[in-house]
Structure formats: structure tokens, C-alpha cells
C-alpha positions as a LaTeX table, in Angstrom:
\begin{tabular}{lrrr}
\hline
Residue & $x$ (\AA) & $y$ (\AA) & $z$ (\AA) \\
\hline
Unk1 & 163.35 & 113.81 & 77.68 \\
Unk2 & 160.98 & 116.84 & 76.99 \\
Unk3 & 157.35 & 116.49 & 76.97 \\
Unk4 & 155.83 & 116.96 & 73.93 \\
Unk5 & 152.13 & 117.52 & 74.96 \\
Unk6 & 150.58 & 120.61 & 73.65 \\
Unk7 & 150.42 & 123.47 & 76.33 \\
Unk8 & 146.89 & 124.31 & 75.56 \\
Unk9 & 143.44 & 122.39 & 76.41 \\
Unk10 & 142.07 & 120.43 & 73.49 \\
Unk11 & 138.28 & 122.63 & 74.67 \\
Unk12 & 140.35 & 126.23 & 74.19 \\
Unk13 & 139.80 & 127.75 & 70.41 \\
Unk14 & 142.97 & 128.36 & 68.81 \\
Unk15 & 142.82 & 132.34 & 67.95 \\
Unk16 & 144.67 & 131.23 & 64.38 \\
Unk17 & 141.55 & 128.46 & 63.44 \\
Unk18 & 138.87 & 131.17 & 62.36 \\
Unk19 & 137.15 & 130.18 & 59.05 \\
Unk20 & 136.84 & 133.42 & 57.23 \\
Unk21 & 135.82 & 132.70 & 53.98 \\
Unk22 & 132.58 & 131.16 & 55.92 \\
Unk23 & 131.99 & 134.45 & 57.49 \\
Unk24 & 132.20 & 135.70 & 54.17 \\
Unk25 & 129.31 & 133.40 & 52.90 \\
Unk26 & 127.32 & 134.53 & 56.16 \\
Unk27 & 127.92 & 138.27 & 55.02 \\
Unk28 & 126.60 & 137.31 & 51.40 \\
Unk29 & 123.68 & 135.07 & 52.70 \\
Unk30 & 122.65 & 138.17 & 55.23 \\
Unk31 & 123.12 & 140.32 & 52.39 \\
Unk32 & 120.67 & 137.97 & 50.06 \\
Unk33 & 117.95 & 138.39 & 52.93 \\
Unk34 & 118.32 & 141.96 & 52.81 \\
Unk35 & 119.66 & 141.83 & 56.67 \\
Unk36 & 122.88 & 144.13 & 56.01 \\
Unk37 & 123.60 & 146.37 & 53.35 \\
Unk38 & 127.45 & 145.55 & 52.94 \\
Unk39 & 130.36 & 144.10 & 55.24 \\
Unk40 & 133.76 & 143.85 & 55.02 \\
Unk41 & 137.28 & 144.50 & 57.31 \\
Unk42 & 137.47 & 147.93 & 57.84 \\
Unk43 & 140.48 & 149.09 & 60.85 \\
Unk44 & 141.53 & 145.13 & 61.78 \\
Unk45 & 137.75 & 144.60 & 62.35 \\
Unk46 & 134.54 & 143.22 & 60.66 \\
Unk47 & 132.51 & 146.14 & 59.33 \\
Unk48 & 128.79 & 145.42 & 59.20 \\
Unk49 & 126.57 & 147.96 & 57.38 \\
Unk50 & 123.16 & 148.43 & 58.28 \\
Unk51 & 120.79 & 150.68 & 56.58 \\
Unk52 & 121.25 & 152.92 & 59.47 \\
Unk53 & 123.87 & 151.76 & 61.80 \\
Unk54 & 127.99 & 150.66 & 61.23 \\
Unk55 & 128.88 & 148.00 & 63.40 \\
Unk56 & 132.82 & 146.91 & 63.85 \\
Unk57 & 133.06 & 143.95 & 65.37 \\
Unk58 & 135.57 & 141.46 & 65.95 \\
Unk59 & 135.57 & 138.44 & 63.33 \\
Unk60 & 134.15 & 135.85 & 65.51 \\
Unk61 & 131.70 & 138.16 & 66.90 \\
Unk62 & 130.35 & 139.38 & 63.65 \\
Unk63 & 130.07 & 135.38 & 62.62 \\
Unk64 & 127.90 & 134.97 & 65.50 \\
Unk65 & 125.88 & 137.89 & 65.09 \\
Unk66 & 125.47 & 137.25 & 61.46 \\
Unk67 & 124.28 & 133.19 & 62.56 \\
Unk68 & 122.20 & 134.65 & 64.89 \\
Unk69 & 120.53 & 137.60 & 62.56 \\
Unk70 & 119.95 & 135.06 & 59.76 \\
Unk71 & 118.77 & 132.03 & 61.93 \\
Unk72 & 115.71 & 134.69 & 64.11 \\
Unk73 & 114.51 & 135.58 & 60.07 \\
Unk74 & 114.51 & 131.89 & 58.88 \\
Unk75 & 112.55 & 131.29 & 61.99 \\
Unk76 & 110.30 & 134.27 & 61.61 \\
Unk77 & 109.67 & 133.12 & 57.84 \\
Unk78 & 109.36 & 129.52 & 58.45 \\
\hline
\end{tabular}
């Protein structure tokens, strides 16, 4: 009898289980704020336009600099 339990810990993220359309709303709502001028995948990573800079990131590194972009200017504002 084989053991069915999964080989990896319940705490690890799964690389697959990445919510992109909700970095897509963070791209919009950074957009809406006037934070970034565009983003979008450019060469299998997360492009990030800035008035004056490009950043390519990885998708879950763009989400959290996106998060963290949008939650110092709600702070700032509010």
C-alpha cells in the first residue's frame, strides 16, 4: 500500500497557485493613482513602467511591490 500524502508542506506556496488576474487589478489600481505608467509581461516577466524607470520583475514580486507602492500612498493620503 502506497502512501498517498502529498510530498510537499501544507506552509510551501505551490509555484502553479499565483492569482494573476489580481495582479492585473493591482497594475490598474497603481495605474488609477498615477503610481506606474503601464505594466504588462514582457520576456516571461512582469514589466512595470515608471515615468522614468522599467522594472521586470517576477510575477509575485511585482504583486508585492505593487501592494506595497499602493498601500505607502493610501497611507500618505489618509
Amino acid at each position: 500500500m502506497t502512501d498517498s500524502e502529498p510530498t510537499h508542506s501544507p506552509s510551501e506556496p505551490e509555484a502553479d497557485h499565483f492569482d494573476y488576474n489580481q495582479l492585473n487589478t493591482l497594475g490598474n489600481r497603481a495605474i488609477a493613482l498615477g503610481l506606474i505608467v503601464g505594466h504588462g509581461y514582457h520576456q516571461g516577466k512582469y514589466e512595470l513602467l515608471q515615468r522614468e524607470e522599467v522594472l521586470l520583475l517576477s510575477p509575485p514580486e511585482a504583486f508585492a511591490y505593487l501592494q506595497s507602492l499602493i498601500q505607502s500612498t493610501e497611507q500618505a493620503d489618509g
